[in-house]
N, C-alpha and C positions, 0 to 999 in steps of 0.2 A: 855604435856607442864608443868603439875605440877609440876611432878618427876625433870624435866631437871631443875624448879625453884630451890628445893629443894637442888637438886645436889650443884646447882650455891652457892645458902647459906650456905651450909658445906662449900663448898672449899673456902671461901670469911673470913666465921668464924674459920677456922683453918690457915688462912693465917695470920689471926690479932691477933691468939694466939703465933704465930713464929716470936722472933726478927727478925729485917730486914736484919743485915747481915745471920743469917742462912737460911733465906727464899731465900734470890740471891743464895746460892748454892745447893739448892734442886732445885730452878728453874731452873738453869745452868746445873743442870742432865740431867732434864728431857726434856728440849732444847732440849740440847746437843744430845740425842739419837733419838728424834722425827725427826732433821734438819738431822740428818745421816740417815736414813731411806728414808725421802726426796728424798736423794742422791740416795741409792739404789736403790731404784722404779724407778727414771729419768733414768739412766743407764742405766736399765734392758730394758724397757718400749723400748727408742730408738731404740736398739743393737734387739732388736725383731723385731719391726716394719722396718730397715733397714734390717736384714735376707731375713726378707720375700720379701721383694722387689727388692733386689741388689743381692740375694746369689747365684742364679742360672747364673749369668752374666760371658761369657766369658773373660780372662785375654785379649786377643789379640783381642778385637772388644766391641767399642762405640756402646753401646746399645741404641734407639732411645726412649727409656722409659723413659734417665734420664731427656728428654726436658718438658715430661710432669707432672713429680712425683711433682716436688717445686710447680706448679699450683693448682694440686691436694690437697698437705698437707698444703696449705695458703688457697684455699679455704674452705677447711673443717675448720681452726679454725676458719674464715671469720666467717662463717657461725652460728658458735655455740657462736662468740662473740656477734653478731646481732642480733640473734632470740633465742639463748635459755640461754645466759648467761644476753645479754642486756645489757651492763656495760661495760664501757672499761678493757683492761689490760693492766697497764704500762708497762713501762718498768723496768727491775730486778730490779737491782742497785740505778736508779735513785728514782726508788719508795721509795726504803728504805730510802733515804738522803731527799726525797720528805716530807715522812713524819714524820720524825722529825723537818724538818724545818716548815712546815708549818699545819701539822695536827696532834699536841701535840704526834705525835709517835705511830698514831691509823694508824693500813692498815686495810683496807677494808678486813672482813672474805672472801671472795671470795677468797682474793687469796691465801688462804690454799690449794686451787686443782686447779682453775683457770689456773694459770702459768704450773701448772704439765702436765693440758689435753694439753693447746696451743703453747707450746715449745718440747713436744715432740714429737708432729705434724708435727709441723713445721721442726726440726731438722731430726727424722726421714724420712721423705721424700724428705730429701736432701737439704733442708733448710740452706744457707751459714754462721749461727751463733752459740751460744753455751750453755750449759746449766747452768752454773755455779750462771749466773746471775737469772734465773727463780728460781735455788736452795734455792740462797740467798733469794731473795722475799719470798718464799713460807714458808722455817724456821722463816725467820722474821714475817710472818704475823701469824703462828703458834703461835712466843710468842708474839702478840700482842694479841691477842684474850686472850693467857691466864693470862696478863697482866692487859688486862680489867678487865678481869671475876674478879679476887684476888682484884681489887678495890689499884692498886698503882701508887702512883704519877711519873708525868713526868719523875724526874729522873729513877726510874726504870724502868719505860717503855723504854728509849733508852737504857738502860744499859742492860734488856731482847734482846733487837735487836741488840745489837753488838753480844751477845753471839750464838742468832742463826746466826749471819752473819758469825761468825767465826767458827762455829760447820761445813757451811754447805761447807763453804771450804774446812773445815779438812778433810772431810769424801769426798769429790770430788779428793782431790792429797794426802789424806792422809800423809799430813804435816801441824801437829799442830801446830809448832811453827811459819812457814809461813801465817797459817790462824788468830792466833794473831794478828801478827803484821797487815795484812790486814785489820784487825776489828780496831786498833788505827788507822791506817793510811788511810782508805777511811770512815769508816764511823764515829766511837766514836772520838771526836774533844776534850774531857774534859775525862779523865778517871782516879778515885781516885783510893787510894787502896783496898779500900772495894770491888771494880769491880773488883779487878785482876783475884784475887782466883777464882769465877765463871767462869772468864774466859777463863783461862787455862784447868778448869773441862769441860768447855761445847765441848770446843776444842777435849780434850782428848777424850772425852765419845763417840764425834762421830767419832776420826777415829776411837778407839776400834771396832763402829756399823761397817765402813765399810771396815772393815780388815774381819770379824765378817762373812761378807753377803758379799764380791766383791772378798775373796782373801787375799794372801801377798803381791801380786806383784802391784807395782805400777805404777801410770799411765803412766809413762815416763820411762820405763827401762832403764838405763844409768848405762855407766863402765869409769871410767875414765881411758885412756891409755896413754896417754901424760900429764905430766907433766907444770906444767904451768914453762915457761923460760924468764928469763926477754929480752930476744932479739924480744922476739914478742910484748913486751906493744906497741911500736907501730901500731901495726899492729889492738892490742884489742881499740885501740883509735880510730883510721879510722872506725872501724867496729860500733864504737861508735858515731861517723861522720854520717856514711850510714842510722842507725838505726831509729838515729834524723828525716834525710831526709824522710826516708821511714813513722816514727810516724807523721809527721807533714802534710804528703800526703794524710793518714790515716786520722786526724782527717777533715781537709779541706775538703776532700772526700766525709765523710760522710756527714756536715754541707751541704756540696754543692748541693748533693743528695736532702736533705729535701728541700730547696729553690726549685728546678726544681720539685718534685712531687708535691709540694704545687702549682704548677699552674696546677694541672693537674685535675681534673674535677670527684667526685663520686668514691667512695671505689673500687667501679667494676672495673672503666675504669684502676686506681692505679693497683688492681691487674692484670689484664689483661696485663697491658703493665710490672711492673716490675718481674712477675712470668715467664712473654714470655722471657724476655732477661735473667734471673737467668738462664732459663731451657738451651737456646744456650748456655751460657757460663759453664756450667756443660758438657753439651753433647762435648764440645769442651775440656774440660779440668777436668777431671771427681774426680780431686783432693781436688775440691772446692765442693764437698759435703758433705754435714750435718757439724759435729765438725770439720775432718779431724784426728783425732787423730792418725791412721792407716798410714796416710801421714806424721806425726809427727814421728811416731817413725820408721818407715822403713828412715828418713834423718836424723835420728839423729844418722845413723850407717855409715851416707856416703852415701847412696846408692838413688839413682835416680830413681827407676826403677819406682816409684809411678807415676812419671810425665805422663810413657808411659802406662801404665796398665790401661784398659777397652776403650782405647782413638784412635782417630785417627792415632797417631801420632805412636802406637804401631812399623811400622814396621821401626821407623830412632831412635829405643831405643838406637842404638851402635854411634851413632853420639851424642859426648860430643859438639859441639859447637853446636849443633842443642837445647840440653840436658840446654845449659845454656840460649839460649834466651827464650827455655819454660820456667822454672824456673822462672826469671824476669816476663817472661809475669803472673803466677801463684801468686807473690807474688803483681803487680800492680793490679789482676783482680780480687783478693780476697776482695779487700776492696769495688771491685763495688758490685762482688757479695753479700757479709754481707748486705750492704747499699740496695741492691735490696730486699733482704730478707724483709728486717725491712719497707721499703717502699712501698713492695706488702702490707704489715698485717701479716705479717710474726712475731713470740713473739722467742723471745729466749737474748743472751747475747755478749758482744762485747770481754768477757774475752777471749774467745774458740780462735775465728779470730785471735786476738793481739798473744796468743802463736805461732799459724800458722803462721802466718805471719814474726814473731822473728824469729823461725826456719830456714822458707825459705832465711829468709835477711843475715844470720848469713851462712848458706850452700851455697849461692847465692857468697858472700864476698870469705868465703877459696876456694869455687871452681875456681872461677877467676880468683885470685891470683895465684892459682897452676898453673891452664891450661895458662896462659900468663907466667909462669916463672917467675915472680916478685916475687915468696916466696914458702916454701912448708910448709903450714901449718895444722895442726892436724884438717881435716874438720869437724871429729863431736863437739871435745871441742867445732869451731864459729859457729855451728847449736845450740849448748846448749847456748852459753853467747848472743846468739840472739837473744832468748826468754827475758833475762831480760833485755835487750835494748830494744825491743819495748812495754815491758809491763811498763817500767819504763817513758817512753816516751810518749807511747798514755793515760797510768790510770792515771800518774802523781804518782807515788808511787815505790821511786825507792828500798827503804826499803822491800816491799812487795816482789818487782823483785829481790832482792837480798836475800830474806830466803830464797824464794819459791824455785829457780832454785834452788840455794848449795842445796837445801832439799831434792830435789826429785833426787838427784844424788847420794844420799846413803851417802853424803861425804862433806868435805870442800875444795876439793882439788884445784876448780876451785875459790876460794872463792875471789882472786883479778884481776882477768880477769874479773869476773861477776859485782865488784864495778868498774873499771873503766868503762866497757860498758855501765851499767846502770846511772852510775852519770853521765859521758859525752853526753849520748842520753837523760837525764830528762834535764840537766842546758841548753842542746842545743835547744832542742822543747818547755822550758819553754821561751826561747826570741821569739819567731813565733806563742807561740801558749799558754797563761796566764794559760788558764780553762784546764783540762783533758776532754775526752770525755762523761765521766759520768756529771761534771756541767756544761758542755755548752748547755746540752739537760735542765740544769732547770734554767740556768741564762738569759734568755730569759724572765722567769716573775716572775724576782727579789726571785727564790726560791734555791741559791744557797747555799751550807753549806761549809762552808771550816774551815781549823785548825788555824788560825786568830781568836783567840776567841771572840774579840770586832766583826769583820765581822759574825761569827757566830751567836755571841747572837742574834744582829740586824736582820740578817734573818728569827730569829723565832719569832720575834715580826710585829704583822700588823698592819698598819696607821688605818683599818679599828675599831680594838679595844680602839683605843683611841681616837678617836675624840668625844669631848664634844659639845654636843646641847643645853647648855640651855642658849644660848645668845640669847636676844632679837633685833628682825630684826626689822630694820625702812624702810617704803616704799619710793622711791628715789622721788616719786612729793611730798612729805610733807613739814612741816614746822618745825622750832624750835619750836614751840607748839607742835606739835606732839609730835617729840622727845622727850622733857622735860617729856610728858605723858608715853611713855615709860622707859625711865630712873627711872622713882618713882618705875615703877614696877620691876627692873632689881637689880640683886648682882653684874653683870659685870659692870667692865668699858672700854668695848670696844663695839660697837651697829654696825653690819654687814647690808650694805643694798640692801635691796633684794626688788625684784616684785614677783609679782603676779606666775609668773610662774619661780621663785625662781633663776633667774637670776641674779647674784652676781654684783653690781657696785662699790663697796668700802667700804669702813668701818669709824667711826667716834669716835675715842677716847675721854674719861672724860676729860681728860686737853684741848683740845681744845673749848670746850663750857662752860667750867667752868666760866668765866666772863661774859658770858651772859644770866647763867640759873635763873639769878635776876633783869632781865630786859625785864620785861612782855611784854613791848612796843615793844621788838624786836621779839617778839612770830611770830609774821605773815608775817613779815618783811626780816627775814633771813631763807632762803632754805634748804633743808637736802642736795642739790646736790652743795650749797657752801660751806657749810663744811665737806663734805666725800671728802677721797683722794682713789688712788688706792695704796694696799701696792707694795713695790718693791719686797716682795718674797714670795710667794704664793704655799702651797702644794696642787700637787695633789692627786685624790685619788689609781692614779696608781702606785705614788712612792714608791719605798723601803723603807725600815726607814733606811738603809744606805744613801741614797740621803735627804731625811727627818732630820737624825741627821748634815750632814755636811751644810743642809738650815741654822739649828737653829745655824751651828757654824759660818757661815761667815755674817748672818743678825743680830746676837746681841740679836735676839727677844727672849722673854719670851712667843707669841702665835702666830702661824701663822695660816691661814685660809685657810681652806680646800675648793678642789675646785673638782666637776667633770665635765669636757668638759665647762664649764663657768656656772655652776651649785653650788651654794651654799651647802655645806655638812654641815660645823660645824667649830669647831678649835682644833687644836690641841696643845698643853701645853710642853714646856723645863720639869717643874717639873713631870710630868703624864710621859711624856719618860723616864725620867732619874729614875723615883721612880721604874717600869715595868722593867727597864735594870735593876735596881740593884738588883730587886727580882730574874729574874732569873740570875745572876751571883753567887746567893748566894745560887739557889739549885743547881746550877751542882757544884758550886766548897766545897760545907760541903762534908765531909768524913764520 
């Protein structure tokens, strides 16, 4: 424990010997390669533990193993989350925007491995989701830890977590310039210049790690053979139509999913029932195990044959109308199965499904079209612009779906088929559906972060830090004598009145008693409960300070009083808000 002290004070004292902008780009290195390693190990780790499980499996027969594996590999993280880890594990994505919003940008060191062991558990044993989002967490919490350690303020600290957010992408599609933009646009809301340069480095550094450790070749193999022709925009608009439909199904899907397991009774009986239905709907459609990636790129050549392979359904593989209603069925029963995943205890990420699922919607559309004779369209180009339809749709990040796909296509050829599908499927699923699926999981208790800077700041600030206690309480059976005795001792002039078991009934302002605090005679005479009123707008203490700030704009007040369940807190001050917002406006926005 010494040595490790010791260690901590070098690196703390060479930290504060290095300006702050060259400190962001050696910590951007060292991100950058650690969040890519990340990547490496996840991959590896998976593609092993699925070998062993799945490799010996006949192409032409459903294996009866695949109904028990998700049981298996949700148990096992169950297990190690409850008795030997003891700690929750968030989820990827949300944790990261979690805790910037609401725990100054510290993740819990656990999830340095944490996510690594129960995502690829999960995933490998055929787990319906993906690992991108555990990558993220895991780099992110990497440089939080070393964020701590170095002793640097807030703003660095998120500006360390965008860099491994964006590293752990790069080094996942090995497209840096996509992982970028995904770092502005889902998680960093305010980014100066000082941040860029880091973050381009930390970017680059890990695809280098996993070009480095995975290969050339990247995740999505793609050749563009068709041409993009302006006689199809329509046809990329409809596609853009569907995508919407399919993201907004998607996100409802999920949200729906947690309301019905929420009534369901003990972690066990959760897993029990949603690991039994995951394992059916695998053994039924063996497409919808783990990432799917294998499934990804054998459709993104045209070719169907994944639908049939290891499955039932093997021997009606030459039957294209048979061919299209699996499909559909595959692209609606992905979203149960993701949602059954995450609702057994199942850890992993919603990015994986979203590309799967693009794919599918996007193959799903030109197959249609063709087999009805309504069009003959290029089927791989609408399996690749399908991806940035419904990533643009379910993350809300149509910018991101728009590097990402042109990026991982070697190319920019498809570059305005990918913007119309992607804008038309975000501005579509933004009327049905405000939040992405990443903040709907934290706007539930008020811990949302969005690119809305006023909405941003607000969500990092809590009612809980600013309520002021040092008003003096009058009991509601006293008198103006009483009061009066309290008043001599008080700097406020507003007196909350409370009982015994802190029961809030009103409050009683200076000007109201001010003409009779010189009329002794009326000491005994006048009641605390005929001069306390109840105010008209009262915080409580569940509110957001988004709902807290628009209290203080429509009541005019300069203090409202804070309440929990009709329980007296304290108050809370316009000036104490407004002084707290402008602090931090002014560390994220200095350069």
């Amino acid at each position: 424990m010494k040595r490790k002290r010791k260690f901590s004070d070098t690196l703390l004292i060479l930290s504060r010997r290095i300006p702050d902008r060259q400190l962001m780009i050696v910590l951007s290195v060292v991100v950058g390669f650690l969040a890519g390693m990340v990547a490496v190990v996840m991959k590896n780790l998976v593609f092993i533990i699925k070998k062993l499980l799945t490799g010996g499996f006949e192409i032409d027969y459903s294996n009866y193993l695949y109904v028990v594996y998700p049981a298996i590999g949700i148990l096992l993280v169950m297990l190690f989350i409850k008795f030997i880890l003891r700690r929750p594990v968030r989820d990827g994505i949300p944790n990261v925007l979690y805790s910037i919003s609401r725990n100054h940008g510290i993740i819990k060191p656990h999830n340095t491995f944490s996510s690594i062991i129960t995502s690829t558990i999960t995933v490998g044993f055929g787990g319906s989701v993906g690992l991108e989002g555990p990558t993220v967490v895991t780099g992110a919490a990497i440089g939080s830890v070393i964020a701590k350690k170095l002793g640097l303020n807030y703003k660095q600290v998120v500006a360390v977590l965008g860099f491994a957010s964006a590293a752990a992408m790069s080094a996942i599609f090995k497209a840096p310039i996509a992982a970028i933009v995904f770092a502005l646009e889902v998680i960093l809301f305010d980014m100066t210049m000082s941040s860029l340069v880091p973050l381009l480095l930390a970017s680059i550094v890990a695809a280098i790690t996993s070009y480095a450790f995975l290969g050339q070749d990247v995740l999505y193999p793609f050749q563009v053979v068709y041409r993009f022709t302006l006689s199809d925009t329509i046809y990329y608009f409809a596609l853009g139509v569907f995508c919407a439909m399919i993201s907004v199904y998607y996100i409802k899907g999920y949200v729906l999913s947690g309301r019905i397991f929420d009534k369901i009774p003990g972690w066990l009986t959760k897993l029990l029932v949603g690991a039994s239905l995951l394992g059916f709907l695998i053994f039924l459609m063996p497409a919808l195990y783990g990432e799917g990636y294998e499934a990804i790129n054998t459709a993104l050549k045209g070719n169907l044959s994944f639908i049939f392979d290891n499955s039932i359904f093997y021997g009606l593989r030459s039957n294209q109308a048979v061919a299209l209603v699996l499909l559909l069925a595959i692209i609606l029963l992905k979203v149960v199965a993701t949602s059954l995943t995450f609702r057994a205890g199942g850890i992993g990420g919603v990015f994986a499904p979203t590309l799967f699922i693009g794919t599918m919607t996007g193959l799903f559309f030109a197959k249609s079209m063709n087999f009805f004779g309504m069009a003959s369209l290029p089927v791989s180009d609408f399996a690749l612009v399908g991806m940035a339809g419904l990533l643009a749709g379910v993350v809300h990040a149509p910018l991101t779906a728009i590097f990402l796909i042109a990026e991982i296509t070697g190319g920019y050829s498809l570059i305005f088929p990918i913007m119309i599908v992607a804008t038309t499927s975000y501005g579509l699923t933004r009327i049905f559906s405000s939040r992405s699926i990443y903040t709907i999981q934290l706007s539930g208790h008020g811990d949302m972060l969005t690119h809305h800077k006023d909405r941003a700041l607000l969500s990092m600030m809590s009612i809980k830090t600013l309520i002021e206690t040092n008003f003096k309480t009058v009991h509601p059976e006293g008198n103006l004598g009483d009061l009066i005795k309290v008043v001599a001792e008080s700097t406020r002039n507003i007196f909350p009145v409370v009982d015994e078991e802190n029961n809030f009934y009103g409050i009683i302002v200076m000007d109201q008693i001010r003409h009779l605090m010189f009329h002794p005679e009326m000491y005994e005479k006048v009641s605390v409960r005929s001069l306390m009123f109840h105010p008209s707008t009262i915080v409580e203490l569940s509110d957001d300070m988004e709902t807290v700030a628009g209290k203080f704009q429509h009541s005019g007040k300069y203090n409202l009083v804070v309440l929990d369940k009709g329980k007296y807190v304290g108050f809370v001050s316009r000036a104490n808000v407004f002084s707290h917002y402008r602090q931090l406006l002014k560390e994220f926005s200095e350069d």
